[in-house]
C-alpha positions in Angstrom: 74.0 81.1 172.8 71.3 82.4 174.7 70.2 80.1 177.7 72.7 77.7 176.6 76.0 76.7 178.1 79.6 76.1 175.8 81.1 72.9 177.7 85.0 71.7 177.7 85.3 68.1 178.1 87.8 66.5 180.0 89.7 64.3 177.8 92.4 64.0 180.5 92.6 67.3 182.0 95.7 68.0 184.6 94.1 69.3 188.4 95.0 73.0 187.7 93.4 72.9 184.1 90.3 70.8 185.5 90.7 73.4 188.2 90.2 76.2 185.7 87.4 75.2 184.2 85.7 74.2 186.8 86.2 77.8 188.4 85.2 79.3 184.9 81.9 77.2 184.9 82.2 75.4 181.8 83.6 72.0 182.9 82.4 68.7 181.7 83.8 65.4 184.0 84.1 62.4 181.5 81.7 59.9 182.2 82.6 57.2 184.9 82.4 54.0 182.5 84.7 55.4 180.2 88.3 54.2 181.8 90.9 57.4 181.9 94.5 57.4 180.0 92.4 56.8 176.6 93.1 58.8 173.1 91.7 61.9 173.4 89.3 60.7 169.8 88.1 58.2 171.4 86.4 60.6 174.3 85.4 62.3 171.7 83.7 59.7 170.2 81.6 59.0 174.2 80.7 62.7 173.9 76.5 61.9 174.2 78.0 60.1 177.3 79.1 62.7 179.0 75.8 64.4 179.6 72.3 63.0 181.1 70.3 62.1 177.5 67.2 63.0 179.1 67.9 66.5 179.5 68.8 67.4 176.2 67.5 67.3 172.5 70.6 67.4 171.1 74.2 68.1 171.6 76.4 70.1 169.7 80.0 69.6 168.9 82.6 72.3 168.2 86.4 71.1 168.0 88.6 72.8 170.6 90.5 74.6 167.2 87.8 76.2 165.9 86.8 79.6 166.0 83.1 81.0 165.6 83.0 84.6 163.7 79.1 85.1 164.7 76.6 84.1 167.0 74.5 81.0 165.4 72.2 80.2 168.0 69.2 80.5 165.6 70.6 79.0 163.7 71.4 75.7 165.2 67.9 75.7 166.9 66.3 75.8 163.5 69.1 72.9 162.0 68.0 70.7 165.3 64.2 71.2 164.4 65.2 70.5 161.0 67.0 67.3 161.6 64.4 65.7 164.6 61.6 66.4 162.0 63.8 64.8 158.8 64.7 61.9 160.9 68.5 62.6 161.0 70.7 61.4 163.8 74.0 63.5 163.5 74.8 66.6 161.0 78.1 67.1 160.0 80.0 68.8 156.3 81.5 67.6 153.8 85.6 67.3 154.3 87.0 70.5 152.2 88.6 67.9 150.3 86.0 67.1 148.3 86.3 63.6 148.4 84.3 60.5 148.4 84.6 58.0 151.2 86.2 55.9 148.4 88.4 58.2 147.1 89.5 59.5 151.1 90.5 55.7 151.7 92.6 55.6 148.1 94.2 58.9 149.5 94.8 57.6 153.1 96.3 54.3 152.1 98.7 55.8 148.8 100.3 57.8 152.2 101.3 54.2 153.8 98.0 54.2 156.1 96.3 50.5 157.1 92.5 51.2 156.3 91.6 47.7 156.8 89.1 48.8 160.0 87.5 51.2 158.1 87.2 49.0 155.2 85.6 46.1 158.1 83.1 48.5 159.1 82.0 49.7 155.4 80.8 45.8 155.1 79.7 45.4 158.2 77.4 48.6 158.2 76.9 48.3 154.5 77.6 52.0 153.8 78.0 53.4 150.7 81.5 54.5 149.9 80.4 56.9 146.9 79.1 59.0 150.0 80.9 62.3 150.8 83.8 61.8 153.4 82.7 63.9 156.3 84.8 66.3 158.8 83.7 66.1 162.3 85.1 69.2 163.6 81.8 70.3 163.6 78.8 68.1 165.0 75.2 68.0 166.0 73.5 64.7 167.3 70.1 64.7 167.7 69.6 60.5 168.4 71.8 59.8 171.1 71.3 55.9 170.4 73.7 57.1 167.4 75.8 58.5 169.9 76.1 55.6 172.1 76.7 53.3 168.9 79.8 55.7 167.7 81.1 55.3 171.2 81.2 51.7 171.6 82.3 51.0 168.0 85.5 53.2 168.1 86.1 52.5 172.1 86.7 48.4 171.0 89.5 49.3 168.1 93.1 49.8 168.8 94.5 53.1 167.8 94.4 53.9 164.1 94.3 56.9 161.0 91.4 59.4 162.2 89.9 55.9 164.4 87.1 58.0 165.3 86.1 59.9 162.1 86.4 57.3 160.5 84.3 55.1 162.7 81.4 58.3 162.0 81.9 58.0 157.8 81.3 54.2 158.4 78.1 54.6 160.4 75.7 57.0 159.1 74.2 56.8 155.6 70.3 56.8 154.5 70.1 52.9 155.4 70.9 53.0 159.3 71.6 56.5 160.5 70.8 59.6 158.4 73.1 62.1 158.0 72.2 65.9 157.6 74.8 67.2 155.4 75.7 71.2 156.2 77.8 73.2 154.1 81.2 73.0 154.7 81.9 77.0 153.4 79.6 78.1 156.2 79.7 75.6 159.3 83.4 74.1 159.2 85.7 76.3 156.9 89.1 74.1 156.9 91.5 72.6 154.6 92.1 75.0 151.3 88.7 77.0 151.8 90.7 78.9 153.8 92.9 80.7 151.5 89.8 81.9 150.3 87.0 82.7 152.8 86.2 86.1 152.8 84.7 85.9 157.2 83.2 89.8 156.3 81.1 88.8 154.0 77.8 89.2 155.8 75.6 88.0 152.4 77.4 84.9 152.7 78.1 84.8 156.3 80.9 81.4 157.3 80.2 80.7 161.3 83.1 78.6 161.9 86.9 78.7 160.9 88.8 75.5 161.4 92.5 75.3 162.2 93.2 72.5 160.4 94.7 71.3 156.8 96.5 68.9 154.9 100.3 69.3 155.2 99.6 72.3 157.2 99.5 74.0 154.1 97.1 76.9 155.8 97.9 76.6 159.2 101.2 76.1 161.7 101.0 74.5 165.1 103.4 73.3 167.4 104.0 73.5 171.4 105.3 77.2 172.5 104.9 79.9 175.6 102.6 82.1 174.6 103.5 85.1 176.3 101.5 86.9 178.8 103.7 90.3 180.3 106.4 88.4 182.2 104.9 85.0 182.1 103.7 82.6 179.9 101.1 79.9 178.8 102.2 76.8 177.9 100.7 74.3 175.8 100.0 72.9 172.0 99.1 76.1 170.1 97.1 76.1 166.0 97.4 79.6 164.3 95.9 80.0 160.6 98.6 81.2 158.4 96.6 83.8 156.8 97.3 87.0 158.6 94.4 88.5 158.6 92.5 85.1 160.3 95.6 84.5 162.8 94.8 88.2 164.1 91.4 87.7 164.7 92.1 84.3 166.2 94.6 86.3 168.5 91.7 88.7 169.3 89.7 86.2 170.7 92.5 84.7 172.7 93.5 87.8 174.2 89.8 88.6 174.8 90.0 85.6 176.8 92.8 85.7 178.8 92.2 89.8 179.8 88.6 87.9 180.9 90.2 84.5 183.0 93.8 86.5 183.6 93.0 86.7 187.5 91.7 82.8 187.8 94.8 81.9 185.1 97.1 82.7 188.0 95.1 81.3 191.0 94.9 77.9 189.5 98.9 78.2 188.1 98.2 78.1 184.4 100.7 81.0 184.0 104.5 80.3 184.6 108.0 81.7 184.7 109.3 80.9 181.2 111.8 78.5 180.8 115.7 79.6 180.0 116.8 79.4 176.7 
């Protein structure tokens, strides 16, 4: 986006990756507060932390497994105007579920899941659990009070299903913190709306795909080499299953490396692969 600046935060970065980043000028150091060695959700959760609130209007959230087809900075600078004028403090879509927050807790616990903390901070926030279960791959916050109340309510819980969505469903609502619901077909395309998004559709035009879905039913991910000539980069890869999205999630990945292949090696990102 024009004038604007795409962040990584570190959630517990090693020294070359911090390294990296730092070099690519993108880096975001976790606030000082916020003790290190915690679940990456729960940093996630501190994210209006990690920047100086004065300085900004809003801050917008894009999970690291997302992949944006087109540019959208008009179109986030109108949804901010949007919200700070409708009174909203976070926008976020729907989960492509379909679900209610009741029905997402029926579903959670039929699979063996404790949702007794999510069921503590229903009462306690008095949220209505008819509301839509929200996704927070995708988020904009525009009241960073919001922000600092997400963060301290999922930093006191111990570890638990989706601690830190969760915590979000239970705290916005029309009574405390309004929500701005987007449309998950555009702004968050995940779950079984892949199968079926059509990404060249300019009449209808989706921003963001989402590696993610129940069962992995659309996408595969596991920890591999991904090879680059006679070396490789490790890590915890998420590739759509879909050909036709797992190639243009390749193109950007290549497009990336080629760009960073230079400052990849310098900070020792790229190794030897290991024997088989």
């Amino acid at each position: 986006m024009p004038n604007q600046t795409l962040y990584v935060c570190d959630f517990g970065m090693s020294a070359s990756e911090r390294e990296f980043w730092q070099a690519a000028g993108h880096y975001l150091a976790p606030p000082e507060h916020v003790p290190p060695g915690l679940h990456p959700w729960r940093y996630k959760a501190c994210i209006s932390q990690f920047i100086d609130a004065n300085a900004y209007d809003a801050i917008v959230w894009i999970d690291a497994d997302m992949v944006l087809l087109v540019p959208v900075h008009e179109q986030i600078e109108a949804l901010v105007s949007d919200m700070i004028r409708g009174g909203a403090s976070a926008a976020a879509t729907p989960d492509a579920s379909g679900l209610s927050l009741r029905r997402a807790i029926s579903a959670f616990t039929a699979t063996g899941n404790n949702l007794n903390p999510l069921e503590d901070l229903i009462n306690r926030y008095n949220k209505k659990d008819a509301d839509a279960y929200l996704n927070t791959g995708f988020l904009v916050i525009t009241n960073f009070e919001f922000g600092d109340l997400w963060a301290r309510e999922t930093l006191a819980q111990d570890d638990w299903l989706l601690f830190e969505q969760n915590t979000f469903n239970a705290l916005v609502g029309p009574s405390r913190h309004a929500v701005h619901e987007l449309e998950t077909a555009i702004w968050n395309v995940h779950g079984d709306l892949l199968a079926e998004v059509d990404f060249m559709d300019v009449g209808r035009q989706a921003y963001f795909l989402h590696t993610t879905s129940p069962e992995q039913r659309h996408h595969i991910e596991n920890e591999i080499e991904y090879p680059i000539g006679k070396l490789v980069l490790p890590g915890w890869f998420k590739l759509f299953v879909r050909d036709d999205l797992r190639q243009l999630q390749q193109k950007h990945l290549l497009e990336f490396l080629k760009k960073h292949l230079e400052l990849l090696r310098r900070c020792e990102l790229l190794v030897t692969p290991r024997e088989p």
